[in-house]
C-alpha positions in Angstrom: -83.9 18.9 24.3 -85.9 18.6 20.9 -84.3 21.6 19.6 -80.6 20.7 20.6 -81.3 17.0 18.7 -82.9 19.2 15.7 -80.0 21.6 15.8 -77.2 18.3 16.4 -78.4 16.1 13.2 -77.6 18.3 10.3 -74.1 19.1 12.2 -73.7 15.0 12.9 -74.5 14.5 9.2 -71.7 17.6 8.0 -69.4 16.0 9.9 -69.2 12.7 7.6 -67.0 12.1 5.0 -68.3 11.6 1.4 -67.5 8.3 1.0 -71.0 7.4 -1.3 -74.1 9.0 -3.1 -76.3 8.1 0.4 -73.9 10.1 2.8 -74.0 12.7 0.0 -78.1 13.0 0.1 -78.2 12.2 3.9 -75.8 15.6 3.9 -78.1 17.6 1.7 -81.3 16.6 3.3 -80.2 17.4 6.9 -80.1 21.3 6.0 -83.4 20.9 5.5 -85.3 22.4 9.1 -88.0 19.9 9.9 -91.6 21.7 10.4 -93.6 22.2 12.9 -97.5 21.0 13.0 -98.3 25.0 12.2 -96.4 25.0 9.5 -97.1 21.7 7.8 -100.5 22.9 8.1 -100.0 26.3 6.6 -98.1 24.5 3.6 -101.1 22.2 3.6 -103.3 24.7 2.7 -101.3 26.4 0.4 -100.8 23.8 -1.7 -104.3 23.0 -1.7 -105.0 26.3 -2.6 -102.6 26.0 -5.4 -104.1 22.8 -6.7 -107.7 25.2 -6.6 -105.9 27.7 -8.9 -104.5 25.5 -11.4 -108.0 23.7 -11.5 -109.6 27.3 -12.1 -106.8 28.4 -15.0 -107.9 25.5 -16.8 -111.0 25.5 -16.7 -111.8 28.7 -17.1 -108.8 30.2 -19.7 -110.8 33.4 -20.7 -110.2 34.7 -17.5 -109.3 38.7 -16.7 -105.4 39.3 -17.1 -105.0 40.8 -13.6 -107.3 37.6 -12.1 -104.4 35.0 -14.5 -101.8 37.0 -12.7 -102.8 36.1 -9.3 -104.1 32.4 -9.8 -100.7 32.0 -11.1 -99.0 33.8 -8.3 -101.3 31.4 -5.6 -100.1 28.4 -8.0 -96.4 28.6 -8.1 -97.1 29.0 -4.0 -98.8 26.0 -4.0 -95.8 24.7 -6.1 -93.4 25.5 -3.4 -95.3 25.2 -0.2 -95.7 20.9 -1.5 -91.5 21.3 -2.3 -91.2 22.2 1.4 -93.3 19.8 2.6 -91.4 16.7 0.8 -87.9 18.7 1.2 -88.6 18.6 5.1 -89.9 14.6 5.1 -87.2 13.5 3.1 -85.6 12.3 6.5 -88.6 10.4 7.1 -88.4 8.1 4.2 -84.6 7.4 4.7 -86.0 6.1 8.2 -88.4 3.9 6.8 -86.2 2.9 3.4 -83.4 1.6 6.0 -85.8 -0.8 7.5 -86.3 -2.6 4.5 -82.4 -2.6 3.6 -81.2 -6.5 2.6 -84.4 -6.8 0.7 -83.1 -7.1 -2.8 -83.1 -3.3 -3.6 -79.8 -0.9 -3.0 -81.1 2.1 -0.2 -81.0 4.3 -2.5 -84.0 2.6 -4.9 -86.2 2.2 -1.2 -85.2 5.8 -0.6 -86.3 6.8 -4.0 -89.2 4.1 -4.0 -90.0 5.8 -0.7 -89.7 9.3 -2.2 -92.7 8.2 -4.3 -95.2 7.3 -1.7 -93.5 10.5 -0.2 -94.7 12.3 -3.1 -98.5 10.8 -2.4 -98.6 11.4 0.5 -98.5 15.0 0.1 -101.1 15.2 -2.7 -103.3 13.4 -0.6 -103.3 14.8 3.0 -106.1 16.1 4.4 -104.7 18.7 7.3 -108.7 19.4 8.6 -108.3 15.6 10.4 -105.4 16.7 12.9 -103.6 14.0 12.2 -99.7 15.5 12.1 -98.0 14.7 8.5 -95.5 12.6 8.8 -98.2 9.9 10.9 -100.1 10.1 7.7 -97.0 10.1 4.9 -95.0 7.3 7.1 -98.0 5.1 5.6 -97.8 6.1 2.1 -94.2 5.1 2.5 -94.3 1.9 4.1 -96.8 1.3 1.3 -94.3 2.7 -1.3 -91.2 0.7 0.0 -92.8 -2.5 0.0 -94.1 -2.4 -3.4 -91.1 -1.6 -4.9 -89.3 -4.4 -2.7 -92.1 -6.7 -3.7 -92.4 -5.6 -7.7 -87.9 -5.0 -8.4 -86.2 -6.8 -5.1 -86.6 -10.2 -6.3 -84.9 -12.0 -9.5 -87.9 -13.8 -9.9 -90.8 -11.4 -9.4 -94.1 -12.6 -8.0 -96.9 -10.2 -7.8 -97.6 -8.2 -4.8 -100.9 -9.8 -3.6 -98.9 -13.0 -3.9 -96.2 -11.9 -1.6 -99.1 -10.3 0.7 -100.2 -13.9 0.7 -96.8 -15.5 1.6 -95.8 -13.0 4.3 -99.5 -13.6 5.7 -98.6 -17.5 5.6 -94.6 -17.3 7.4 -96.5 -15.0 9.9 -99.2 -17.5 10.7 -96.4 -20.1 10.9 -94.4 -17.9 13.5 -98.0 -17.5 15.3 -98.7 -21.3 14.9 -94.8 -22.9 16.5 -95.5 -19.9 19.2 -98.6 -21.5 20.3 -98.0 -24.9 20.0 -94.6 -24.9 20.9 -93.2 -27.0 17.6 -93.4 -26.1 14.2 -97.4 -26.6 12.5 -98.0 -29.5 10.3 -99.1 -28.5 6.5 -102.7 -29.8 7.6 -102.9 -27.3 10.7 -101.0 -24.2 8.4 -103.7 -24.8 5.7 -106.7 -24.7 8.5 -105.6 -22.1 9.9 -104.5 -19.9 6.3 -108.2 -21.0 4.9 
């Protein structure tokens, strides 16, 4: 069943017409094969080996010709191993960008806002946890998404811990007319906010 959904979504997505830039990259993307926990693993450590041989050529830039060859072989492979893992997520941040559509930013700013936490979360996973990779990147691009909403979705921008602090006080509010069963008094919002 996996495998027939897998197989249907690029074919769903080839079947649209090009009406706008999103359908275009929604196309593109879907010929992208999503990866299996193997393989995000075995990119994983590629690209963390590539990271070790760029660390080494620059450190160390008297190094034997041969030895230069091969760090840089293992580097470009590390190059491309962290390409494949953000050109087989990309799907996953369109999921997460559409959530936050209506927000003040076009879908294509979240996508490419998301793109960006995309991009950290590659450079920061750790595949010795277990955890599979897109459970750790959907984070790093929730996180992504709502900065950019927070910092560029507003005409009058107010800084992120200051949006934190007004979403924490609506949701408090929601939590408060649940409980009560009417809407808080200032007095009882305040008490409760600190």
């Amino acid at each position: 069943m996996e495998g027939e959904v897998r197989a249907s979504v690029p074919q769903i997505v080839e079947e649209m017409p090009l009406h706008d830039h999103v359908q275009l990259y929604l196309r593109e993307m879907a010929r992208t094969a999503l990866l299996t926990a193997e393989e995000e693993v075995d990119l994983a450590k590629r690209y963390e080996a590539g990271l070790e041989a760029e660390r080494v050529l620059v450190e160390k830039p008297k190094l034997a010709a041969k030895r230069k060859r091969e760090l840089f072989k293992v580097d470009r492979d590390g190059k491309r191993a962290k390409e494949r893992l953000v050109q087989a997520n990309l799907r996953l941040v369109v999921s997460v960008a559409k959530r936050y559509q209506g927000q003040g930013l076009p879908l294509l700013d979240l996508i490419q806002e998301g793109n960006l936490g995309l991009l950290r979360a590659v450079e920061k996973f750790d595949y010795r946890r277990g955890y599979k990779f897109s459970t750790y990147a959907t984070w790093w691009i929730r996180q992504a998404v709502g900065r950019g909403v927070a910092d560029k979705g507003r005409t009058i921008r107010l800084p992120v811990h200051m949006m934190e602090r007004v979403r924490r006080a609506l949701s408090m509010q929601r939590d408060l007319a649940e409980s009560f069963g009417r809407e808080p008094t200032l007095e009882e919002l305040a008490g409760e906010l600190g």
